[in-house]
Phi, psi and omega in degrees: 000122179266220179254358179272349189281126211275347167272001181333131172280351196287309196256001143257352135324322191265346180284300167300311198301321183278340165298318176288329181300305191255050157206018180242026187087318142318034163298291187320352119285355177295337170289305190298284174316286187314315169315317167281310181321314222264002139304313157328302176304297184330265194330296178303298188270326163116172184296347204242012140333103207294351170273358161274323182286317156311317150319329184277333179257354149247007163276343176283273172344290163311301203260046178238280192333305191306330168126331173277150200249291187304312157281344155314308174303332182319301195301307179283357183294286157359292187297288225303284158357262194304343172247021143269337172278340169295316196259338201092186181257003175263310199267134194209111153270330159307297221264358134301309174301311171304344148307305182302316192285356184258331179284329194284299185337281168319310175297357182255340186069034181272115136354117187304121178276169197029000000 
């Protein structure tokens, strides 16, 4: 399996690596990991891969922790969409984003919608 292989250990290592990266204190690389990472997903798995929707939701993730807020929220507005059509309104990995959009919102001092 090379690095292009879509069960590849290569792109679930860089996945724990950003997980583990922002949470050992080093948020502030975790966006930059994900960020790379998440082009990587794109190509090998397609957009609607649920491990591309989990990358894209620690790209969200990272850069809310990291201090932009607004655009963390952006990201999960984003998201949410594809992972309802993907995923359903159950599952959770949804029902994190809709966690996220309530927490960044509330962290903007916005009224939560709906």
């Amino acid at each position: 399996m090379g690095p292009n292989h879509p069960a590849g250990w290569l792109l679930i290592a860089r996945g724990n690596m950003v997980t583990w990266t922002g949470l050992i204190d080093e948020a502030q690389d975790a966006p930059d990991l994900a960020n790379e990472l998440l082009p990587d997903r794109l190509r090998v798995l397609g957009a609607d891969h649920p491990d591309t929707l989990i990358t894209r939701g620690q790209v969200a993730n990272w850069t809310g922790r990291t201090g932009d807020v607004l655009k963390a929220l952006a990201l999960c507005k984003e998201l949410i969409a594809d992972q309802l059509r993907v995923l359903g309104p159950h599952h959770p990995d949804t029902v994190d984003t809709r966690f996220g959009i309530a927490y960044w919102t509330k962290r903007l001092g916005e009224p939560p919608e709906g």
